[in-house]
N, C-alpha and C positions, 0 to 999 in steps of 0.2 A: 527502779523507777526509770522513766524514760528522759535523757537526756534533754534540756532545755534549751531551745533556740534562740537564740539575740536576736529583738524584734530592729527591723529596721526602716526606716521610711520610708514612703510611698516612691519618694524619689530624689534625688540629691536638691532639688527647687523644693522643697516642701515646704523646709525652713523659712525659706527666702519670702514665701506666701502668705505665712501666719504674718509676717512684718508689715507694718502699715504702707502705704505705698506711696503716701507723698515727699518723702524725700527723694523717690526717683523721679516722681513729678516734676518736685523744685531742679532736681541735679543736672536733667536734662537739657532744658533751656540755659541754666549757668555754665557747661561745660560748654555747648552750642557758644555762648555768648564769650567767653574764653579762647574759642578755637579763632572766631572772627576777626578777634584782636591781633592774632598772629598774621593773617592777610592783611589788614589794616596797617600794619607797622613793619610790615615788609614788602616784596617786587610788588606781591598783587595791587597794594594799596596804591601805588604810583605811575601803574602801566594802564593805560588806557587801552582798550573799555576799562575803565576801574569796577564799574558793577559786575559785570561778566567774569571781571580777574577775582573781583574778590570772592564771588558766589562760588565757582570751582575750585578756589583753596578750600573756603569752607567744608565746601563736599566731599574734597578730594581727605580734609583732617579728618573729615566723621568715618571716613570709610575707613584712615589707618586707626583710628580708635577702636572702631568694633572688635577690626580684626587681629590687632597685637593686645590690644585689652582683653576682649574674648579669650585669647592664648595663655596670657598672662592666667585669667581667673580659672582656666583650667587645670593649671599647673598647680597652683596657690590655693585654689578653693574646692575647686570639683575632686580631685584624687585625695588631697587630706580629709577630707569630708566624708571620703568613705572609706579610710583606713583601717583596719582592723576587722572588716567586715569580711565574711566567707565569701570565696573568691567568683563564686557563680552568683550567689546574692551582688557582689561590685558589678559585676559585668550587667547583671538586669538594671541596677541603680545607673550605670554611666552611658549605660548604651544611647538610653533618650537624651541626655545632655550632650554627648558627643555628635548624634543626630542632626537637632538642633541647631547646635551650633556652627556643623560645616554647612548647613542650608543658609544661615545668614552670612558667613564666611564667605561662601561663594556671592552672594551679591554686595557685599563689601569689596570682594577683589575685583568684580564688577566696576563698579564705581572708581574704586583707585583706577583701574586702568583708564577707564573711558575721561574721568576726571584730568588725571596726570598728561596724558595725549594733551586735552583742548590746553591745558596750563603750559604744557613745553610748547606747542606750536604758538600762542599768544606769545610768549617770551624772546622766542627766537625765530621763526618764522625763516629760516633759509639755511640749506643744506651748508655752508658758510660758516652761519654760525654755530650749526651743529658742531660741526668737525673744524675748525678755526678759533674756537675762543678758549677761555681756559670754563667759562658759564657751560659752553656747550661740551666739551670734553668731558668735566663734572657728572653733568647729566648722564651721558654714556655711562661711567665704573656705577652710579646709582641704577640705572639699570639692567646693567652683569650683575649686579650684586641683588634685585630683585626677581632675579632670573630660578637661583636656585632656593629662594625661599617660596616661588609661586610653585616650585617641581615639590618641593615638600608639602605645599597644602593639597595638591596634586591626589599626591601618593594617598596621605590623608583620607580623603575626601572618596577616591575610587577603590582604596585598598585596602587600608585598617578598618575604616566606617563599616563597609556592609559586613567585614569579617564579625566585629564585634555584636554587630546586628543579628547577627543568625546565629551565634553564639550566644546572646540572652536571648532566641526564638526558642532555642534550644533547651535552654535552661543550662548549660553550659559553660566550663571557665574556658576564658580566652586568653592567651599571652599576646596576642595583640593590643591588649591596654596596654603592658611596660612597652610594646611598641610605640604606642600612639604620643603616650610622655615621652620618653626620649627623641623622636619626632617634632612635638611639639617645644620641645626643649631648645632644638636647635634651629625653629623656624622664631622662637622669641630673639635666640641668638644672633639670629640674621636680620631681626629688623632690630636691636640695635646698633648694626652695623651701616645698615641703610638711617637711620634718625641722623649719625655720625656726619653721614656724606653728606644729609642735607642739610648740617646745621654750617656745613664748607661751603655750600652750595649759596646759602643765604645771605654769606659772606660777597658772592663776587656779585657782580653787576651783568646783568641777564644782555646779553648782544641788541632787543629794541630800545634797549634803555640808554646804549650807547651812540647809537643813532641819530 
């Protein structure tokens, strides 16, 4: 008899489809409404423009959410979820999720940057306090240290992606998956090391505040 094949899903979102969709509905807005509170109850809330400060935290949280969340559920969800599955069948299942995901990646790291810039210049606003305060110093090691987690989505994004791409065009297994997770492994790694700096960060008092 001929050998039986493990049916497997159309795609690793398949599941995620059948599921009703308004608790991402509801989630949306409540996490939104969560992140606010963090601007609210920190520099943003105090530094005038206050509306201007607090609208680019907000932006600046949704963007590190996509992007370290995104990471986080690839690790956690997307690779266990196709476990066990024949190695060329994973690669056509994860290609599209991979895809995907550094396309909204890239305009998450978007937004971090262009958000982070208007939030440090608001803050500190002079070459002084950049390099004179212990606020502005801070900021500097937070951004060496987002330095090489951006060279990892980098890599990601121009170098494992399409490999894995043309690898399920192919119908082909790719060892750039165990690339792409240990990659991604160590770009989760590094923004908990950047959340670290900025929870020191939040601690000091920003140079226009001293003012």
């Amino acid at each position: 008899a001929a050998p039986t094949r493990t049916s497997v899903p159309a795609s690793v979102g398949a599941a995620v489809l059948r599921r009703p969709i308004w608790p991402l509905a509801l989630g949306i807005p409540i996490a939104a409404a969560l992140l606010l509170t963090i601007g609210l109850a920190g520099h943003a809330g105090t530094l005038p423009p206050v509306a201007l400060n607090v609208g680019a935290d907000l932006v600046h949280l949704l963007g590190v959410a996509v992007w370290l969340g995104g990471l986080v559920g690839l690790v956690l969800l997307a690779f266990p979820a196709t476990r066990g599955v024949a190695e060329t069948d994973r690669v056509g299942l994860m290609a599209p999720v991979v895809s995907r995901f550094s396309d909204f990646a890239m305009v998450a790291v978007a937004v971090i940057i262009t958000s982070g810039i208007l939030r440090g210049y608001l803050e500190i606003r002079s070459i002084d306090g950049l390099t004179g305060t212990s606020y502005g110093l801070t900021l500097l090691v937070k951004l060496a240290a987002f330095l090489p987690l951006l060279a990892l989505g980098a890599i990601n994004n121009r170098y494992t992606k399409p490999r894995i791409e043309r690898a399920a065009a192919a119908g082909a297994p790719s060892p750039q998956l165990s690339t792409l997770r240990r990659l991604v492994t160590l770009e989760i790694a590094a923004g908990i090391v950047i959340l670290g700096i900025t929870a020191a960060l939040v601690a000091l008092a920003p140079p226009v505040g001293t003012h």
